[in-house]
N, C-alpha and C positions, 0 to 999 in steps of 0.2 A: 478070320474075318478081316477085312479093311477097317482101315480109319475111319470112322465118319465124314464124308465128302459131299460137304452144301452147297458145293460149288456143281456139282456131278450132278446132282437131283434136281438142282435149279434149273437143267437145260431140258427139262421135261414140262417145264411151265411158260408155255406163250409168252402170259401176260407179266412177265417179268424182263422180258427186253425193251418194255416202252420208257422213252422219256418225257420229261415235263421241261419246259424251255432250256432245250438243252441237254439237260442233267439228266443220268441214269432214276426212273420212278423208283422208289423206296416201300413194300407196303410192307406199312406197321397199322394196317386194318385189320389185323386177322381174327381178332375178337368179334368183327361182326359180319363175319363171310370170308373165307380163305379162298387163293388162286386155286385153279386147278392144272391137272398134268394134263398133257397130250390125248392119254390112253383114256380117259372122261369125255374130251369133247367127240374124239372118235366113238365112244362108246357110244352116245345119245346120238350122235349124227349116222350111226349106221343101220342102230333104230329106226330113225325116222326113216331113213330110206327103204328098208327090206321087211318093216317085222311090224308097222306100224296099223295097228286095229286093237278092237276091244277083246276080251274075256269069252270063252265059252262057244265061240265059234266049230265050225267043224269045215276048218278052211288053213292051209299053211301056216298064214303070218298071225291068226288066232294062236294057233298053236304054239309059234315062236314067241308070240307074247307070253302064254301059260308058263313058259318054259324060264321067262328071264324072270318072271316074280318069284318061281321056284328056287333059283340061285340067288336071287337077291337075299330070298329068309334064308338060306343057307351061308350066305357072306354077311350077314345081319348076326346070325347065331356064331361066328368064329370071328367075328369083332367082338362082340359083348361074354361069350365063354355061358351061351344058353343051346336052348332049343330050337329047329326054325319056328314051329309052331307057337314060339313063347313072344314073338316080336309082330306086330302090326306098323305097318307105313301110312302117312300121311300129307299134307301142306308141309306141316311144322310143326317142334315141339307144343310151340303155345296154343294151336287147333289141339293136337292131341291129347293134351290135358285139360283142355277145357272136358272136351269127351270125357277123359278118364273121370274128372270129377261130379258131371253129371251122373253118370253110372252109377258112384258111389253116392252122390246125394240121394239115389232110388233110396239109401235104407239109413240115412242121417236122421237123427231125430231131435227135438227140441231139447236144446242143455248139452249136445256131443261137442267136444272142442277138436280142434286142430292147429294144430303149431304153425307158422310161419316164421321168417327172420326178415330184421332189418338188410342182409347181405344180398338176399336173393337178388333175380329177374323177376319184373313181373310177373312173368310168365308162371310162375311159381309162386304167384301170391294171388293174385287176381281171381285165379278160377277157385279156388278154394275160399275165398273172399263170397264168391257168389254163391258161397251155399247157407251165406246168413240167412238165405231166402227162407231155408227149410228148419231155420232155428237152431244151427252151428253158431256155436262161440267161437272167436278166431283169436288166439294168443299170439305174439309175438315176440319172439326172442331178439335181445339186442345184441350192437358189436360191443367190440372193446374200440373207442375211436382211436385210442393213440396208433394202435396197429392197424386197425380194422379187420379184425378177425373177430368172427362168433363167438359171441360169451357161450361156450358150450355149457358151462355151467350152468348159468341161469336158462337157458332151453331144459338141460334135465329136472332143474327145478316144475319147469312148467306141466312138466309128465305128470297122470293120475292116471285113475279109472276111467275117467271120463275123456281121456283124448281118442279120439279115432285114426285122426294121423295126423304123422307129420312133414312138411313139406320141404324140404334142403335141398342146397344145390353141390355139389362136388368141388366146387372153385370157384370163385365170386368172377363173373365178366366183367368187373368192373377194377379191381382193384388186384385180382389173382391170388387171394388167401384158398388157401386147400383148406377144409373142412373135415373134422372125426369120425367121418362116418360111420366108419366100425362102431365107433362107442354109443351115437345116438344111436343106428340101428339096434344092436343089444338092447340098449335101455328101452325102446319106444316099442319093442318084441314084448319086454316083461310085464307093458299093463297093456298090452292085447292090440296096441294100436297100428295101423301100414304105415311104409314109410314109401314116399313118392321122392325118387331122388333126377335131380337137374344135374346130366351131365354133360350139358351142352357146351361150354368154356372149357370143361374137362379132357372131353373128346380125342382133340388132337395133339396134347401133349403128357398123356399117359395111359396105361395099360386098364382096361375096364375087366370086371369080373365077377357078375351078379351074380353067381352062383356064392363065389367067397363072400362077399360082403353083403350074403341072404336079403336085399332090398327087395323090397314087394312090387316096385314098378321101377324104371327107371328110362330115362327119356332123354335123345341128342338129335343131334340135328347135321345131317350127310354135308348141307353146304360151309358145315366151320371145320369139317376134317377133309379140306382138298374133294369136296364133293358137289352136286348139285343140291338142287332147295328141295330136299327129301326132308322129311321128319319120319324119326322112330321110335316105338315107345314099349319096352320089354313089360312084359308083367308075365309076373309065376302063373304057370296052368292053369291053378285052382282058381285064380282068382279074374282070368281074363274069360273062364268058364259060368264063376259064380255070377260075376257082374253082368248085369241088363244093359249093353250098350242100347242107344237111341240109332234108328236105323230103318230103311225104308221096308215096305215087306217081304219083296223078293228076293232083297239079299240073303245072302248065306247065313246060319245060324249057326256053321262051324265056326272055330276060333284058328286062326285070329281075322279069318276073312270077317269077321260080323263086326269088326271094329274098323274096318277101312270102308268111310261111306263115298259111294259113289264110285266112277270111275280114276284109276289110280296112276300118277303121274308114270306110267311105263319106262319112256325115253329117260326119266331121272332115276328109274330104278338098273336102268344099265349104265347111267354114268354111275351110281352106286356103287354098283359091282365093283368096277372098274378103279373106283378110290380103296377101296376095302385091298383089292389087290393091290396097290399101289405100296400103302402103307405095309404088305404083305413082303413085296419086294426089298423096302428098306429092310427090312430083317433079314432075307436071303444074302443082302450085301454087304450090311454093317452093323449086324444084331453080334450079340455076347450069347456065352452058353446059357439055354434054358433051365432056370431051377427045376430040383427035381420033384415037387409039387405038382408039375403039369406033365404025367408020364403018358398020360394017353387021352391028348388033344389030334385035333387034327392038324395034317403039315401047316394047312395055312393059318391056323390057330396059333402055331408053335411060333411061324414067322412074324406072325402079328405080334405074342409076347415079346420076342427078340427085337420086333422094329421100334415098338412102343420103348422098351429097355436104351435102347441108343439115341430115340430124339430125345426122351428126358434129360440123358446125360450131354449129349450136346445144347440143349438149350438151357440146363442149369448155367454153363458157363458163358451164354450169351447175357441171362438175367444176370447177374453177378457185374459181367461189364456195364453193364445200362444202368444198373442201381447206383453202382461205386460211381461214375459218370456225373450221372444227376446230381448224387449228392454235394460232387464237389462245387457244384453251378448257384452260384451265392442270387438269392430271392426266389429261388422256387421251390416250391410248397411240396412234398411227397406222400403219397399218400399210400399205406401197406405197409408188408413186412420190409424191412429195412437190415434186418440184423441176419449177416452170412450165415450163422449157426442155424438160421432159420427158414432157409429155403426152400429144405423138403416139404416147408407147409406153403408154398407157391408155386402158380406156372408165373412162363416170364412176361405179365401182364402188369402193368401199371397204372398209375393214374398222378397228375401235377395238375399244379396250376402255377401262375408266372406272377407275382404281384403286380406288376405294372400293367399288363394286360389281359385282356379277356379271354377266356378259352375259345371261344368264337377265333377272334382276333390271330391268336398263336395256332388256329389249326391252317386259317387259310393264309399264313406267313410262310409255314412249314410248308405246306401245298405247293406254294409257286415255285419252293426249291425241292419238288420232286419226292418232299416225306408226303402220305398217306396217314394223315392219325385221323381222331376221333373224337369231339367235342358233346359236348352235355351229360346225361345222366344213362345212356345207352341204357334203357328202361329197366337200369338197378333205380328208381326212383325214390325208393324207402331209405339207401343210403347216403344217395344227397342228399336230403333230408337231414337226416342225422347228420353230416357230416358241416353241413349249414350253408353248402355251398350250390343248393336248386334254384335259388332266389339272384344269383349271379352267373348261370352261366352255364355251372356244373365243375367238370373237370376235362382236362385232356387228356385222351388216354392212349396208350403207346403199348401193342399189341406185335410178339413174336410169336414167328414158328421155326420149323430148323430151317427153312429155305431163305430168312436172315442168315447175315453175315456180318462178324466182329468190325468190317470195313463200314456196312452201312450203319453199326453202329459209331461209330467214331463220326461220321459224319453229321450225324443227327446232333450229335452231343455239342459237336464244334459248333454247328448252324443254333443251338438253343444259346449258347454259349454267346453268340455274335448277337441275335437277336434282343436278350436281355442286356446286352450294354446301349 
């Protein structure tokens, strides 16, 4: 296989050749919506022109519609290492779990608890929050602030009999801590309770694999992996079977159809496709040998592991630059893992703040010289909060994917570098 070449894959992204007065645009958004490739915008624009109508027809472009949802759960199912049948589409994660969690509130009953974390997204707090309706206790696990990583600990502490589930995300959006999954899974299996996992921050800079790390549902979102504003949300057979989604009457009462209400964004389910392959690609061109764990996956499965294997490794070393950078930048505040030894517990997502000014202030600085970041609490809310920093501003947050370059970091670094003197 080749080198890893960000420069090579960059020319598959439009929206990466604009500038901002002048200056080459920089995007360190990617935590809350990533660019997309060529073969995306092609995909939904050929959609709209040849195939575009509803469901159930007995007419061509009906048909061609039938046909791209069928590949979509089948590029749904060799991203995540499930079933097609095991994945339903949506809005978005946070629609999706609102759903999932009403389902599951049909059989919550007064005194049943659920875990949540100070690290999460909303998204992951809020709908499970709403089922105090039904008489759920809602616990909450804290971070550790020096690092901001989950007191895993004190979550297992929280586990009994009486938890139903628990709610975690894969990697904080806000700060890029990787979370145990494996271990709360195991633990939160042994007193009976699901585990609802957020791998939406996760997504596009590591390898997903519900089957390995047996999570009862788990849920991402197509527009932060080089995708359109798709949400998806895996859950095991049994249980996307057992549960009573809420739903109009005509629709389907097979699974996972009975979980996608209403008509479903089509034209995003073939730029879908289309990123699934994308990231498929990167592994045909710059993946390493597949472990031998994965003997009988599908090709694009295979390519997926291999793709996923080589952004990790090239964006370890972009995170490493950007951390060592900052840290050397005398007044500004960092917030995460910090410590090299410790990066397998992060993607390369960060979070500062600047003493002197505002994170408001320091996003729309960075802006006029063509960086892209990200100011306030990007609806990790619980961890402003604890962090003590909602009441000022929040934080600014500086977000990679492998289609950064070691160049636009230096650049950033210099420009924070300028701006705090």
């Amino acid at each position: 296989m080749s080198p890893f070449d960000s420069n090579s894959l960059r020319t598959q992204f439009p929206a990466l050749t604009q500038h901002v007065n002048g200056k080459p645009a920089v995007f360190l958004d990617a935590p809350g919506g990533t660019q997309v490739p060529q073969r995306v915008i092609n995909a939904m624009s050929e959609y709209l022109a040849f195939s575009n109508a509803n469901t159930h027809g007995a007419f061509a472009t009906s048909i061609r519609t039938e046909r791209i949802i069928h590949e979509a759960r089948s590029a749904a199912a060799d991203l995540l290492g499930c079933t097609p049948d095991e994945v339903a589409f949506g809005a978005n994660m946070t629609s999706l779990t609102f759903a999932i969690s009403r389902a599951i509130g049909r059989e919550i009953k007064v005194g049943d608890e659920i875990i949540v974390t100070d690290l999460d997204h909303d998204a992951n707090i809020a709908p499970w929050q709403a089922l105090e309706e039904h008489g759920a206790i809602i616990r909450v696990a804290p971070i550790c602030k020096e690092n901001c990583v989950l007191n895993t600990q004190a979550l297992l502490e929280l586990l009994c009999p009486k938890t139903k589930l628990v709610a975690i995300g894969m990697a904080s959006n806000s700060v890029g801590s990787i979370n145990d999954i494996d271990c709360i899974i195991r633990a939160a299996h042994k007193v009976g309770a699901l585990v609802y996992v957020d791998a939406v921050h996760y997504a596009p800079h590591g390898l997903i694999d519900v089957k390995k790390l047996d999570c009862d549902f788990l849920a991402c979102s197509a527009y932060k992996f080089f995708g359109p504003h798709v949400g998806l949300v895996y859950g095991k057979k049994d249980h996307m079977q057992r549960f009573l989604p809420y739903k109009v009457r005509p629709a389907s009462d097979n699974t996972p159809d009975r979980w996608e209400t209403g008509t479903q964004n089509h034209e995003g389910l073939a730029g879908f496709i289309a990123a699934v392959d994308y990231l498929a690609d990167v592994g045909r061109s710059y993946g390493a040998e597949i472990p031998k764990e994965y003997p009988h996956e599908s090709e694009r499965r295979i390519s997926l592991i291999s793709g996923m294997q080589a952004i990790r490794q090239y964006e370890h070393k972009l995170a490493k630059q950007l951390v060592k950078g900052l840290l050397d930048i005398n007044g500004l505040t960092f917030y995460g893992i910090k410590d090299f030894e410790q990066f397998t517990h992060r993607v390369p997502t960060v979070s500062i703040r600047i003493a002197t000014k505002a994170p408001r202030d320091v996003a729309e600085i960075l802006g006029q010289e063509g960086f892209f970041v990200w100011d306030g609490n990007y609806y990790a809310l619980s961890l402003s909060e604890q962090l003590g920093v909602e009441p000022t501003g929040g934080m600014v947050r500086i977000g990679l994917v492998h289609y950064n370059t070691a160049y636009e970091i230096d650049r950033l670094l210099e420009t924070l570098g300028n701006q705090i003197k």
